[in-house]
C-alpha positions as CSV (number, residue, x, y, z in Angstrom):
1,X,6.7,-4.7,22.3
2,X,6.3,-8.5,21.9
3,X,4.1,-9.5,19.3
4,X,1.0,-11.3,20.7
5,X,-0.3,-14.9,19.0
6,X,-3.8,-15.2,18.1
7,X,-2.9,-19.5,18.2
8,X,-4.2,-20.8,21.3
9,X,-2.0,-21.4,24.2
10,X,-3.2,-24.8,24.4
11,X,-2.3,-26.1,20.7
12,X,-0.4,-29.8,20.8
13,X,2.7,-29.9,19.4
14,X,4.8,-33.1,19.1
15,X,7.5,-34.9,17.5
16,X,7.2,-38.1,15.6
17,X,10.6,-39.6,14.9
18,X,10.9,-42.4,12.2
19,X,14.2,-43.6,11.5
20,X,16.1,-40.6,11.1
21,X,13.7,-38.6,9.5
22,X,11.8,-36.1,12.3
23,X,8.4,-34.6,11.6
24,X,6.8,-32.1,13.4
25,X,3.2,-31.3,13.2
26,X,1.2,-28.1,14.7
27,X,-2.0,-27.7,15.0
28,X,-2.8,-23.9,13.6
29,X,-5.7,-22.1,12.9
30,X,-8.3,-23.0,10.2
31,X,-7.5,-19.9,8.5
32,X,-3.7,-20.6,8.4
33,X,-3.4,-23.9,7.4
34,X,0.0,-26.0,8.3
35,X,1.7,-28.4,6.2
36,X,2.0,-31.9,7.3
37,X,4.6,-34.4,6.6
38,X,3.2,-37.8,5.5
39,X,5.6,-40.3,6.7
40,X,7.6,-43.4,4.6
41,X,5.0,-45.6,5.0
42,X,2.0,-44.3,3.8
43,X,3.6,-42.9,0.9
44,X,3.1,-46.4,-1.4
45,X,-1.0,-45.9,-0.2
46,X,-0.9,-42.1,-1.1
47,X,0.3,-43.2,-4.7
48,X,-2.7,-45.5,-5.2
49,X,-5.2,-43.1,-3.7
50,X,-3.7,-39.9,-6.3
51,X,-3.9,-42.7,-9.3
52,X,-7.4,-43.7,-7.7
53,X,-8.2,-39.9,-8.3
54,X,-7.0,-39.5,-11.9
55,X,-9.1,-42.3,-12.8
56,X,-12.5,-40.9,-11.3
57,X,-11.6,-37.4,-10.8
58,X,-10.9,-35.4,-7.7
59,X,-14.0,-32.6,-7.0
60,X,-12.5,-29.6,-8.1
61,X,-13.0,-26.3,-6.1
62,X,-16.1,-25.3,-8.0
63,X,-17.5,-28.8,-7.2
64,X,-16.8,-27.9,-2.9
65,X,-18.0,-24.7,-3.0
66,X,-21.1,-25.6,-4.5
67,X,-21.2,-28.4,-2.3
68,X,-21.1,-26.7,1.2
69,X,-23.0,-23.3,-0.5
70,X,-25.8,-26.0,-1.0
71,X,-25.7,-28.0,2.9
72,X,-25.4,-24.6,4.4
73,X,-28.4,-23.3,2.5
74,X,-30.5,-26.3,3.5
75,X,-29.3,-26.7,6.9
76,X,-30.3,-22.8,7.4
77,X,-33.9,-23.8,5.8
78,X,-36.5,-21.2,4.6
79,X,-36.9,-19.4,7.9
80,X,-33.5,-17.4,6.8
81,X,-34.7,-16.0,3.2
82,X,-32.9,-13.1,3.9
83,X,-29.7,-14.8,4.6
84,X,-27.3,-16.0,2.3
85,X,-23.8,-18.4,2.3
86,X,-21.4,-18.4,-0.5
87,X,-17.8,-19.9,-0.3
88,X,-14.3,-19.6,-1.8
89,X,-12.6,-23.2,-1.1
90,X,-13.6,-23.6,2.2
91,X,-14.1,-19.8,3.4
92,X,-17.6,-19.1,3.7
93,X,-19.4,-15.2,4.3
94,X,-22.9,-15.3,5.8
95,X,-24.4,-12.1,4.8
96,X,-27.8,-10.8,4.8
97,X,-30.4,-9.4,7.9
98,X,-32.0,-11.1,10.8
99,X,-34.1,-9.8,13.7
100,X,-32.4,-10.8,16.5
101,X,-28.7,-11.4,17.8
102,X,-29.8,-14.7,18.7
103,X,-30.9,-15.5,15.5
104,X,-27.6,-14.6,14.0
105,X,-25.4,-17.0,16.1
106,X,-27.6,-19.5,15.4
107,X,-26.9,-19.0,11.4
108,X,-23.1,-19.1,11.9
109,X,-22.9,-22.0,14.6
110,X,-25.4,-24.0,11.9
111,X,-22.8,-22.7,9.0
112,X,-20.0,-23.8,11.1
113,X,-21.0,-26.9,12.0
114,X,-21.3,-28.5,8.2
115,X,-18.2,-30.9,7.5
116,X,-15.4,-29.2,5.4
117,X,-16.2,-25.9,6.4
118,X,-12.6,-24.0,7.4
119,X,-14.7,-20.5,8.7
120,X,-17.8,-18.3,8.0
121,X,-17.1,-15.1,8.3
122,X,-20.0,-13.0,9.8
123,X,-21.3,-10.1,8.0
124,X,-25.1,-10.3,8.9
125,X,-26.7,-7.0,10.2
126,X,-29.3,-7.4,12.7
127,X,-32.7,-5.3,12.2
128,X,-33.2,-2.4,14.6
129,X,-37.1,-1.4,15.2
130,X,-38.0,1.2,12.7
131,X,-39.7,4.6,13.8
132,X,-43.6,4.3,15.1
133,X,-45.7,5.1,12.1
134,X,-47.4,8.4,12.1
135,X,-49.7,7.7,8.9
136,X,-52.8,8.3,11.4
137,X,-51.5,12.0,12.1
138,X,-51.9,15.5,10.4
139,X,-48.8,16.5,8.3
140,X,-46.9,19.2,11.0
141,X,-46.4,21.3,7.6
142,X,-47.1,21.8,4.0
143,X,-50.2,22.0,2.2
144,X,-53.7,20.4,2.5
145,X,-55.5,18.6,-0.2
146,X,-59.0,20.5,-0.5
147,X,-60.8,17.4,-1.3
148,X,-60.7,15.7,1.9
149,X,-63.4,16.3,4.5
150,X,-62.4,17.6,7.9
151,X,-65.1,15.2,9.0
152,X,-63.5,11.9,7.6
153,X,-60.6,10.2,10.0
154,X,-58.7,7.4,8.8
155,X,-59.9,4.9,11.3
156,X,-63.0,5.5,10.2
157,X,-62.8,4.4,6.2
158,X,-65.5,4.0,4.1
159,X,-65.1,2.1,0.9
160,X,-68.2,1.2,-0.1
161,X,-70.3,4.8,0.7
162,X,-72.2,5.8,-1.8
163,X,-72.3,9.2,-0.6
164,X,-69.5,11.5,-1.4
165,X,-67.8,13.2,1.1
166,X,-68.1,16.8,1.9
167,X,-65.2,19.0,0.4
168,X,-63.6,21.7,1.6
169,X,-64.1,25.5,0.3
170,X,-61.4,27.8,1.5
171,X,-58.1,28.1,0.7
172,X,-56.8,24.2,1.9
173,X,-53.6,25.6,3.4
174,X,-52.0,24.1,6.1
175,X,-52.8,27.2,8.4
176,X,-56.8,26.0,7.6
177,X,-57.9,29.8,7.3
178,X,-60.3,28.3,5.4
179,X,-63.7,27.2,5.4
180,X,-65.5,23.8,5.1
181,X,-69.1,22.3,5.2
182,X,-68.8,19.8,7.8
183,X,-71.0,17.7,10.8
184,X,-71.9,20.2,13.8
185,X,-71.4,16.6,15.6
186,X,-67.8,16.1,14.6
187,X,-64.7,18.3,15.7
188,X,-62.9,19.0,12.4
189,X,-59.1,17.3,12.4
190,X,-56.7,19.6,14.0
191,X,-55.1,21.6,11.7
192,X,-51.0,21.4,10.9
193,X,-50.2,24.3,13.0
194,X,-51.7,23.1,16.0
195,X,-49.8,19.5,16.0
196,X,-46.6,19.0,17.6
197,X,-43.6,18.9,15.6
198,X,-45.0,21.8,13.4
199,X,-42.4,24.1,15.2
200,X,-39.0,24.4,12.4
201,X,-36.0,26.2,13.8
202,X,-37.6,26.8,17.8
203,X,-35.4,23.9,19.1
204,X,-31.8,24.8,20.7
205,X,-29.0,22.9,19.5
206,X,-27.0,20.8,21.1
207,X,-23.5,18.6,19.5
208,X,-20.5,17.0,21.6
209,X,-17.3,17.0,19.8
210,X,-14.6,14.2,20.9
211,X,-11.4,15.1,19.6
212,X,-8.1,13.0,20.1
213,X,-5.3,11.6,18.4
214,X,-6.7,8.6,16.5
215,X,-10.2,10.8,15.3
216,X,-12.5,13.1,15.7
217,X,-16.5,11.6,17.1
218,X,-19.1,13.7,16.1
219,X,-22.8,13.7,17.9
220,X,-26.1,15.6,17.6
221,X,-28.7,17.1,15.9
222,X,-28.2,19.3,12.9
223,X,-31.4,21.5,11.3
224,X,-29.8,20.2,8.1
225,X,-27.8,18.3,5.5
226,X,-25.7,21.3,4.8
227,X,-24.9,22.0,8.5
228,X,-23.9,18.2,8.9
229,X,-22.0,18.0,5.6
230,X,-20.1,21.4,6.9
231,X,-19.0,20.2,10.3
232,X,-18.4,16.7,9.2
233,X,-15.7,18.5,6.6
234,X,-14.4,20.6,9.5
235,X,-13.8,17.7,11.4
236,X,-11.7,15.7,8.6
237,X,-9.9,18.9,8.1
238,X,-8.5,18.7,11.3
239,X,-8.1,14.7,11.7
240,X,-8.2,13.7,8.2
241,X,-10.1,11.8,5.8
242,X,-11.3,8.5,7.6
243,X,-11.2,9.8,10.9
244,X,-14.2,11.1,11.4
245,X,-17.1,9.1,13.0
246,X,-19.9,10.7,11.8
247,X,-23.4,10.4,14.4
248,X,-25.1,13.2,13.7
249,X,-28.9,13.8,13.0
250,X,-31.0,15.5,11.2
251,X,-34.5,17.7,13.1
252,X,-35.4,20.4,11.2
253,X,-37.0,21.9,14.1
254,X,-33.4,22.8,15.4
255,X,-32.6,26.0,14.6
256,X,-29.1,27.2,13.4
257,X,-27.8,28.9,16.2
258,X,-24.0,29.5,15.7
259,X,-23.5,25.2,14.6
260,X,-22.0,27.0,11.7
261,X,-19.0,28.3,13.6
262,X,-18.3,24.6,15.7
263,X,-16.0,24.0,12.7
264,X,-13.7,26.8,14.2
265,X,-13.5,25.4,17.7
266,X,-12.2,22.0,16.1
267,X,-9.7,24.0,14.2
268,X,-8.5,25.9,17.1
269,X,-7.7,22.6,19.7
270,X,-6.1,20.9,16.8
271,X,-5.2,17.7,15.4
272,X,-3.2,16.6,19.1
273,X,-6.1,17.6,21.5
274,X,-7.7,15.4,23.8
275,X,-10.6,17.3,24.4
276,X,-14.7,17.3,24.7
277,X,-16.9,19.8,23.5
278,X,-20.4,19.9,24.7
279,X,-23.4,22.6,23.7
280,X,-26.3,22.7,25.4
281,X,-28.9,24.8,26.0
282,X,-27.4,27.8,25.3
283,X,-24.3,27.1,26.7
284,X,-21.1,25.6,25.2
285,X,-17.9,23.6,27.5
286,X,-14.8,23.2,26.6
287,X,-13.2,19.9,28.7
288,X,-9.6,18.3,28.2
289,X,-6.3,19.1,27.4
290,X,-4.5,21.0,24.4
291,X,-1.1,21.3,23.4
292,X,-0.5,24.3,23.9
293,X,-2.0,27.9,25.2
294,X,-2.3,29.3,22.1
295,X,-4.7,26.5,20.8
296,X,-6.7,26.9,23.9
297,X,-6.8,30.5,23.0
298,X,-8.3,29.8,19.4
299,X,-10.9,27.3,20.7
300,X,-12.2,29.6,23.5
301,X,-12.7,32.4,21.2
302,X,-13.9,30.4,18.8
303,X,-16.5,28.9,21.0
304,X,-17.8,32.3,21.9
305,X,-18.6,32.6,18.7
306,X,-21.0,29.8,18.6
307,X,-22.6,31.0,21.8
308,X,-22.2,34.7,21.2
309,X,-21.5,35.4,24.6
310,X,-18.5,34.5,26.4
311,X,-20.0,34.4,29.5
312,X,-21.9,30.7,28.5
313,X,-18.6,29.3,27.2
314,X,-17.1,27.1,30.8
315,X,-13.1,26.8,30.2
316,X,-12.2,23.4,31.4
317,X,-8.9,23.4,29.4
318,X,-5.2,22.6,29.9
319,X,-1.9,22.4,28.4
320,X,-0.6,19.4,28.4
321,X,2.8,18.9,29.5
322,X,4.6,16.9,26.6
323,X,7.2,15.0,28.9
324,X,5.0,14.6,30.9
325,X,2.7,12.5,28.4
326,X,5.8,10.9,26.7
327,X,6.4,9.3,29.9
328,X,2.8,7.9,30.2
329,X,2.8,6.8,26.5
330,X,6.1,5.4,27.6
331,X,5.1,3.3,30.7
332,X,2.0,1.8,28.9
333,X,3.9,0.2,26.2
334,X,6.6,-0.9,29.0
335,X,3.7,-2.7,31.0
336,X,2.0,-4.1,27.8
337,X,5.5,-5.6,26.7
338,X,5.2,-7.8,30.2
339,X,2.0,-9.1,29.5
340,X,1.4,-12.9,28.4
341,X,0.1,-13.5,24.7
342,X,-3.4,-12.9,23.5
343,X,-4.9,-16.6,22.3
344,X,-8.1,-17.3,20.6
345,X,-9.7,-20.3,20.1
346,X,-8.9,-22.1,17.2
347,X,-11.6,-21.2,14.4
348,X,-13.0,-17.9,15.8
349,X,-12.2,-14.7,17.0
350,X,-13.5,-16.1,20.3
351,X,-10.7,-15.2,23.2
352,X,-9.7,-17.9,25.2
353,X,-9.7,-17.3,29.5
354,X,-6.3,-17.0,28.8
355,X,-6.6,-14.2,26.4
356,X,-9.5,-12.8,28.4
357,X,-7.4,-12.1,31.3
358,X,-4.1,-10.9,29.1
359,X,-7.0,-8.0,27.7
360,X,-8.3,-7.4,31.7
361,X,-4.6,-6.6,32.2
362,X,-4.3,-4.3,29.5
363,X,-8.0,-2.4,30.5
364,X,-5.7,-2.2,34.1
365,X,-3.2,-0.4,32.4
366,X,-5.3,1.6,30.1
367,X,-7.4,2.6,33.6
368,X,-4.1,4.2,35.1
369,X,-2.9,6.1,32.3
370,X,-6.5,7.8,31.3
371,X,-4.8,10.1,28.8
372,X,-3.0,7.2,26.7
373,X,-4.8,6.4,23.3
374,X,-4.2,3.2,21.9
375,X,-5.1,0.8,18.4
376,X,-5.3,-2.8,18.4
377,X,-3.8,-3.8,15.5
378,X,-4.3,-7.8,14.6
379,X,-1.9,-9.5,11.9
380,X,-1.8,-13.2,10.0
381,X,0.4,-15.0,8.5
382,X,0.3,-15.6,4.8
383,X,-1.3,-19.2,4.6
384,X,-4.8,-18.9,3.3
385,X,-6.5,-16.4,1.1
386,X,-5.9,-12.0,1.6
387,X,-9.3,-11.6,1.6
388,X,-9.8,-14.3,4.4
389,X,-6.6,-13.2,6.3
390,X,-7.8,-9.3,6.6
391,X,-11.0,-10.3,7.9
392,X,-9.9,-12.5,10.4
393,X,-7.4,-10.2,11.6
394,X,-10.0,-7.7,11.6
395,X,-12.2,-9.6,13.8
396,X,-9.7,-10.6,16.3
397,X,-8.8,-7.0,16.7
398,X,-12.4,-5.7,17.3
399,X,-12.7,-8.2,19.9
400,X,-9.9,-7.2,21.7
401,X,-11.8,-3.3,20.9
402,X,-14.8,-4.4,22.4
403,X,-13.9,-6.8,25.4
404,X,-11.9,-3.1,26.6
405,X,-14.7,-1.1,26.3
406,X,-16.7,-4.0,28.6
407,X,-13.7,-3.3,31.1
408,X,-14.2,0.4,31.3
409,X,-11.9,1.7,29.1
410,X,-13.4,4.8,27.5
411,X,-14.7,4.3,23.7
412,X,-13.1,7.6,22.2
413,X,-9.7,6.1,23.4
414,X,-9.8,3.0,21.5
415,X,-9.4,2.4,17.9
416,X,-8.9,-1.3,15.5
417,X,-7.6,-2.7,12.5
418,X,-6.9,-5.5,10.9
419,X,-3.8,-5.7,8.9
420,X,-3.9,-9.4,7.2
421,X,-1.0,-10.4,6.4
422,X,0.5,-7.3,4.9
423,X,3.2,-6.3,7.7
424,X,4.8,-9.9,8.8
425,X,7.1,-8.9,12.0
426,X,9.2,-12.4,10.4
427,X,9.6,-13.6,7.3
428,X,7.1,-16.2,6.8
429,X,9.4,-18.8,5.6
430,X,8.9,-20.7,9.1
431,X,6.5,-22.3,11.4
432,X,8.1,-20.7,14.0
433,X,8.1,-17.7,11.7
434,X,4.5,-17.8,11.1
435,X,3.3,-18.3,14.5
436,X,5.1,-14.7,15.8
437,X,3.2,-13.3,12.8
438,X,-0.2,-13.9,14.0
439,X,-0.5,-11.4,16.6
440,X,-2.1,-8.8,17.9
441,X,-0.5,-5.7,18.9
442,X,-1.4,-2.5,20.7
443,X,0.3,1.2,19.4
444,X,0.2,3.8,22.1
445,X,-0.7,6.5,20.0
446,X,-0.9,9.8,23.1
């Protein structure tokens, strides 16, 4: 498949011929920056400037980074304290934590926008609204403390009273088989076993299990740490360390059930499945396709085992016929090859409507062949720094992730990376060279 170039398609180039010496200029991307030629007659002027410079002193690179750290910090002002710019040469990384999406773009265009700044790579996490706070309610377990009244409330406080409170006498367990002098006017506070969420181990599991090529997804609710770590190791015995995405939570009102035996049902489909597993209320499904019977055989009788009946375990497993998903893998990266480039717009990992319609194409293609698995794979050139280079690359490629998933194409089939400029297609010895090497790709992976 053809590479695809992250320039964008609408980059000038031209020819300026003097005498019979022919430069060519290019306009690339911030991150990759191109050489120009300076022609004959400037050079006498570039001379003076460079022996201007030795006499006063060029800013050195500690002198710019300073520089745009400290017009980016003040351009940002105080309503960003938890937001912070630092640059190497002209690369800048926001990082820090804001409130609102909003509020992010507006830190990186205002980053953006100083003069000399090449990029600002974005690595600000926006807040997410914690849990409602529960300090006003009863614990739903553990013990009492016998020295506070069931008479006294919290929205009631008293700091200056005089009087002390009436204490408890019995045992001050959370059951509250105790007794306590207390107001005949006043209902005492409800005692731990009567509040909701007091309840350990009476809720049924449930978990669904996404296995295919590129990982294994795992969500639900766990009773505990030890039942997530376990499955989480099942699952990276199966696809490997790293390809695990791990979205499981802890309740401890869940109770055990047969969670510890899910590991085996993972086993049994195997690292080429393509395959759901869903338990619910008592009942456990098995949806997809394996490659063959005998790892459909292992999962079923596996999945009994979580259930411990085999009548709540629904088969909704196939074989998959190998030729028959070679040709599909086949035909996808035939109909990718045909497809125009990928652009971006010079400076971000923006697409352009060029690019946006290249990436509808492929979501068209994706859409016919549901059983294809695929990872975007973006690539630079080597002008500019590693670091820089991987995280643009990066970037690009998660936007090409993300604009799919927009377009329908399921989440579990998509996976990024961003390679930098560690695997050139060309040597990078040319502009022309250079250009084929910033790309992004897509590998059919089944």
């Amino acid at each position: 498949m053809p590479p695809v170039d992250e320039k964008q398609s609408t980059d000038p180039q031209s020819t300026v011929e003097t005498g019979t010496t022919t430069t060519r200029t290019v306009e690339g991307h911030v991150w990759e920056r191109s050489r120009r030629s300076v022609a004959w007659p400037l050079a006498a002027g570039v001379l003076g400037l460079a022996a201007l410079g030795v006499g006063q002193g060029w800013p050195n690179r500690s002198s710019i980074e300073n520089d745009l750290t400290e017009r980016s910090t003040t351009a940002l002002g105080t309503a960003t304290a938890d937001v912070s710019v630092s640059f190497e040469g002209r690369d800048g990384v926001v990082t820090g934590t804001v409130d609102t999406e909003a509020d992010r773009a507006r830190i990186l265009d205002t980053v953006r926008s100083q003069n000399g700044v090449r990029v600002a790579l974005d690595r600000i996490a926006v807040r997410t609204p914690g849990p409602t706070s529960t300090a006003t309610q009863p614990p739903a377990t553990g013990t009492a403390t016998p020295t506070v009244s069931p008479t006294q409330t919290p929205a009631s406080p008293s700091p200056d009273a005089t009087t002390p409170a009436p204490t408890a006498t019995g045992t001050g367990t959370g059951t509250g088989t105790g007794t306590a002098t207390e107001s005949p006017s006043t209902s005492p506070t409800p005692s731990a076993s009567t509040t909701p969420g007091g309840t350990a181990g009476t809720v049924a599991p449930s978990a669904k299990l996404v296995v295919s090529t590129s990982g294994i997804t795992l969500t639900g609710t766990m009773p505990d740490e030890a039942a997530r770590d376990a499955l989480v190791a099942a699952a990276a015995a199966v696809a490997g360390e790293g390809n695990v995405t791990d979205r499981l939570t802890i309740d401890p009102d869940v109770a055990p059930g047969g969670l510890s035996a899910l590991g085996g049902v993972l086993a049994g489909l195997g690292r080429d499945a393509d395959a759901t597993v869903t338990l619910d209320g008592g009942t456990l499904a098995l949806d997809g396709t394996v490659g063959s019977e005998e790892a459909r055989q292992a999962a079923l009788g596996a999945a009994e085992a979580v259930v411990g009946d085999a009548a709540k375990v629904r088969d909704g497993l196939s074989v998959r016929s190998d030729s028959e998903q070679t040709d599909a893998e086949d035909a996808v990266r035939a109909a990718i090859a045909e497809l125009p480039k990928i652009t971006f717009a010079t400076g971000s990992a923006t697409l352009t409507k060029g690019g946006r319609e290249t990436v509808r194409n492929v979501a068209e293609i994706l859409t016919a062949y549901p059983d294809v698995e695929v990872q975007v794979q973006g690539h630079t050139d080597d002008r500019g720094s590693d670091r820089v280079n991987r995280e643009l690359s990066a970037a690009r490629a998660r936007t090409v992730l993300v604009t799919l998933r927009g377009l329908g194409v399921e989440r579990d089939r998509l996976t990024s990376k961003g390679f930098g400029e560690a695997k050139p297609a060309f040597p990078n010895t040319t502009a022309k060279n250079r250009a084929k090497n910033r790309r992004v790709v897509f590998e059919v992976r089944g």
